[in-house]
FIMAR-38957 format. One line per field, with one value per residue (C-alpha): residue number from 1; x, y, z; residue in one letter. Coordinates in Angstrom, 1 decimal, m for minus. Layout:
N
num [NUM;...]
xx [X;...]
yy [Y;...]
zz [Z;...]
residu [A;...]
END
This chain:
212
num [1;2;3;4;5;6;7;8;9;10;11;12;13;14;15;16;17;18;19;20;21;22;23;24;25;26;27;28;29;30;31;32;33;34;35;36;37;38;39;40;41;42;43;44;45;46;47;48;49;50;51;52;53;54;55;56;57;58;59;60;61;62;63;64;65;66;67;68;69;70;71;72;73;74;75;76;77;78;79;80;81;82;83;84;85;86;87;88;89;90;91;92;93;94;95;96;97;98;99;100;101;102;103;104;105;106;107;108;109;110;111;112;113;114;115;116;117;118;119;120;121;122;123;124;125;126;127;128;129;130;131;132;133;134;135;136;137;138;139;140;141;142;143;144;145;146;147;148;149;150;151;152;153;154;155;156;157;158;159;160;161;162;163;164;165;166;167;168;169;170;171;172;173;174;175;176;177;178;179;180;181;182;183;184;185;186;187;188;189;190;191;192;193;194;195;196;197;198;199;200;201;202;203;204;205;206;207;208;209;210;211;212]
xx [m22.9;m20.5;m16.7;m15.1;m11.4;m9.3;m7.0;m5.3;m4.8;m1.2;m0.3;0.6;m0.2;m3.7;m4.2;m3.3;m5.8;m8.4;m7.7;m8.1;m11.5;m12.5;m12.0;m13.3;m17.1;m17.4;m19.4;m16.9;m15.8;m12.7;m12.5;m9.8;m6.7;m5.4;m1.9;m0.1;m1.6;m0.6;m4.0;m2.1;0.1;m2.9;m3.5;m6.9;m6.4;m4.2;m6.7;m9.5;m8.4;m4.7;m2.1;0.4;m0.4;m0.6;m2.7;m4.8;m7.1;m10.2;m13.1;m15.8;m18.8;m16.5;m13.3;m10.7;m7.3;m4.3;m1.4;m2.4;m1.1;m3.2;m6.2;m5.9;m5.9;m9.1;m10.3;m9.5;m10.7;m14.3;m14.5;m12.4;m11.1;m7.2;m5.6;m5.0;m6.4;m4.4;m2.3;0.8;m0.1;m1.1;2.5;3.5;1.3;2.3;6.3;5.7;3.4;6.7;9.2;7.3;6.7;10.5;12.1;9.8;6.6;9.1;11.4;9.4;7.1;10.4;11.9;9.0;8.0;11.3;11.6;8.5;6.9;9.2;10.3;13.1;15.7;15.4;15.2;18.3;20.6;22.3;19.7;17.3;20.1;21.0;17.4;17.3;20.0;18.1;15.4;17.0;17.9;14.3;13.1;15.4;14.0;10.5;11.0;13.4;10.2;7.5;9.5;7.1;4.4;0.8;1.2;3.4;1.8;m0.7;m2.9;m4.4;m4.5;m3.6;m2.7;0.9;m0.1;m1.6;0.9;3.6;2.2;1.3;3.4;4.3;1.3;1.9;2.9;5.4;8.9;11.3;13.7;10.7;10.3;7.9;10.1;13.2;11.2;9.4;8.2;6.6;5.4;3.6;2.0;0.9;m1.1;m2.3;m3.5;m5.0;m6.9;m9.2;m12.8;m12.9;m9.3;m8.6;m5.6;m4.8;m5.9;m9.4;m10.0;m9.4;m9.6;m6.2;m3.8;m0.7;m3.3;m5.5;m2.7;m1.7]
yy [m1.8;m2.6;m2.2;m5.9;m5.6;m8.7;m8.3;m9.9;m7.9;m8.7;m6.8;m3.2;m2.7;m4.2;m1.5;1.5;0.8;m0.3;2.4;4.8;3.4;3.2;7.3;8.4;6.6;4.5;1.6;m1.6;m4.9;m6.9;m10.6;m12.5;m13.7;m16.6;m15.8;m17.6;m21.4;m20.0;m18.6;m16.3;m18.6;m21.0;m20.9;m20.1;m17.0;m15.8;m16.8;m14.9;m12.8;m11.2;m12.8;m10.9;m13.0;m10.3;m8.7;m6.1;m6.3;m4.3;m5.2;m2.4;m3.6;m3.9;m2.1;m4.5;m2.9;m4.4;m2.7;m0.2;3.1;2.5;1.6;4.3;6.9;5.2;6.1;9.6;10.0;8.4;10.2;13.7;12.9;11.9;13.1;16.5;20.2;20.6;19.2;20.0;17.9;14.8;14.5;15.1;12.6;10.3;11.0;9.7;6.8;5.6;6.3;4.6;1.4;1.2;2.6;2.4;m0.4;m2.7;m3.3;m2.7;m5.4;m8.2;m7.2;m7.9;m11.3;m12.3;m11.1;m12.6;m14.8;m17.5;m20.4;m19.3;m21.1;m19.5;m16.3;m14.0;m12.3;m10.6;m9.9;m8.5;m6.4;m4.9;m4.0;m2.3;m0.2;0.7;1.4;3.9;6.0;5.9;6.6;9.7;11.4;11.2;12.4;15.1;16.3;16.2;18.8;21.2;19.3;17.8;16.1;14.7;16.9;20.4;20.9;18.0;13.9;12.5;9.4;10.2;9.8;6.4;5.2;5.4;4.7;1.2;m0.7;1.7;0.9;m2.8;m4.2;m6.8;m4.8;m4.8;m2.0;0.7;2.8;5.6;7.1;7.5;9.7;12.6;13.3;10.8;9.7;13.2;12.4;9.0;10.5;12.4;10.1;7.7;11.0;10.9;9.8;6.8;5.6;2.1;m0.3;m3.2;m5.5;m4.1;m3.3;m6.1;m10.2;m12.1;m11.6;m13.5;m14.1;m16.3;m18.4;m19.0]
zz [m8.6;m5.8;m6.5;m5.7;m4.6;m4.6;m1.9;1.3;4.9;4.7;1.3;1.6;m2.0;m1.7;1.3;m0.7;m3.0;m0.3;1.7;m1.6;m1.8;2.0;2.5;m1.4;0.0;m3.0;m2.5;m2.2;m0.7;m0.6;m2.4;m0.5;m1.8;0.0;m1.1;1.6;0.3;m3.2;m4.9;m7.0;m8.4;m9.9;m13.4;m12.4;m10.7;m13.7;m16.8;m14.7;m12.5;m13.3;m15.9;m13.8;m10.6;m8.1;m5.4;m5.7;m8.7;m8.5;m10.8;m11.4;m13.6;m17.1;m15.5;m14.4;m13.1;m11.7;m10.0;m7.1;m8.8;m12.0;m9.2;m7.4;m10.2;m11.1;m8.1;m8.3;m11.8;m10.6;m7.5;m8.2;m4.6;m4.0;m7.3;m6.1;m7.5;m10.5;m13.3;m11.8;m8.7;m10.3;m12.3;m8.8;m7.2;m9.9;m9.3;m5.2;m6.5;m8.8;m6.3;m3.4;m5.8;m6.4;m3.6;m0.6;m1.1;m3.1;m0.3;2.4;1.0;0.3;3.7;5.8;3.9;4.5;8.2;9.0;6.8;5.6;7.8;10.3;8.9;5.2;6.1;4.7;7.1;4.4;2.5;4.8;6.5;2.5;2.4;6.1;5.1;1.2;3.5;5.9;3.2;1.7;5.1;4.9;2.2;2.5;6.3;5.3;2.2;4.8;7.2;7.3;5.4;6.4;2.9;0.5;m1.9;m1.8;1.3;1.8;1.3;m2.2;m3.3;m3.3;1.1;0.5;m2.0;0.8;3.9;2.6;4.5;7.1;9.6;10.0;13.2;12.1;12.3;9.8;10.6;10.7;13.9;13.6;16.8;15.0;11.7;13.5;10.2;9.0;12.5;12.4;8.6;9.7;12.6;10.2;7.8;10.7;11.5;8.4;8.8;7.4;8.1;8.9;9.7;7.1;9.3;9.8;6.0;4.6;5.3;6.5;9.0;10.4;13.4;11.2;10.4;13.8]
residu [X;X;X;X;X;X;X;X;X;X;X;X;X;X;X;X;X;X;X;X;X;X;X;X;X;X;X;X;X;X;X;X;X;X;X;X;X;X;X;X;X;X;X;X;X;X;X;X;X;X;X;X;X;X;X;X;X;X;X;X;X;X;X;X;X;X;X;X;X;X;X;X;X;X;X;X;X;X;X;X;X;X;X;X;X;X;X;X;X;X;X;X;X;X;X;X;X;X;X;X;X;X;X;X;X;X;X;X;X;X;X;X;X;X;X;X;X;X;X;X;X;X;X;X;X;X;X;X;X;X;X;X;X;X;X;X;X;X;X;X;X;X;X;X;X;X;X;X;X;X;X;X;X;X;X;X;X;X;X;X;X;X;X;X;X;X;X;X;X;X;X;X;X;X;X;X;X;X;X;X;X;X;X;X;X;X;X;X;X;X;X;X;X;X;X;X;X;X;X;X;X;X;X;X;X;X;X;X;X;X;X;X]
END
């Protein structure tokens, strides 16, 4: 049975667990969300899709699961791909996964919606400018862990990659510049590398462009 992901280009969140899915081989395709004319926020999408009104949710047969960390450990467990090669590496993995959601994906996410996304004249100066600078100390550490790293965690790609490169490949700036993190500039080669790999825009349905 074919894996259905409900999911929207735009979302970083929705591409870490598309992306989880597009190098593991499992047999999927992506629902669009049309977030931006307010799908999510129907009562319809909530009573049948996810109460919490939020992008991705990946249905498999009777599995339903909301929130990409919880999605992509699925994925792992079904696959035996991503979660890394012992127990110690999957609390690990699962550290980066909570980290990235509240330090990196969160803001990342907010920033760029604000930077880009809202109407020109209600978009927050201050607020976007307190999240750059949240951000450049995020950006720090995970630069300053992959010194000397191919991965966030073991010898090869986990989920801990995918969790925090979810917003990091998108074109629409919002104080990210691969330049100025050698890094992580290095790790997302490294990642785009993988057989299989593919941007946001190319995995999964909606971009600014259609909205044009």
């Amino acid at each position: 049975m074919t894996i259905k992901l409900h999911c929207f280009g735009e979302s970083g969140h929705s591409y870490k667990a598309a992306l989880a899915l597009e190098l593991t081989g499992l047999d999927w395709e992506p629902v669009f969300i049309d977030f931006f004319n307010g799908e999510t926020r129907t009562p319809e999408f909530r009573e049948t899709i996810n109460e919490m009104g939020e992008s991705p949710v990946l249905v498999d047969g009777d599995t339903r699961l909301s929130q990409s960390a919880v999605i992509q450990n699925y994925i792992a467990e079904k696959t035996g791909k991503l979660g890394g090669k012992t127990a110690d590496d999957a609390r690990e993995i699962f550290r980066w996964q909570l980290w990235d959601n509240h330090k990196l994906s969160s803001m990342a996410g907010i920033c760029r919606f604000q930077m880009h996304f809202l109407p020109e004249d209600k978009r927050p100066a201050q607020v976007i400018a307190f999240l750059q600078g949240r951000l450049k100390g995020t950006y720090a550490i995970l630069d300053k862990h992959l010194d000397g790293r191919d991965w966030i965690v073991g010898d090869a790609v986990t989920n801990a990659d995918l969790t925090c490169c979810g917003y990091l490949y998108y074109p629409e700036y919002f104080g990210f510049d691969r330049a100025n993190w050698p890094n992580i500039n290095r790790w997302l080669d490294n990642i785009a590398a993988l057989p299989g790999w593919k941007h946001p825009y190319d995995l999964m349905p909606g971009s600014p462009a259609d909205r044009a």
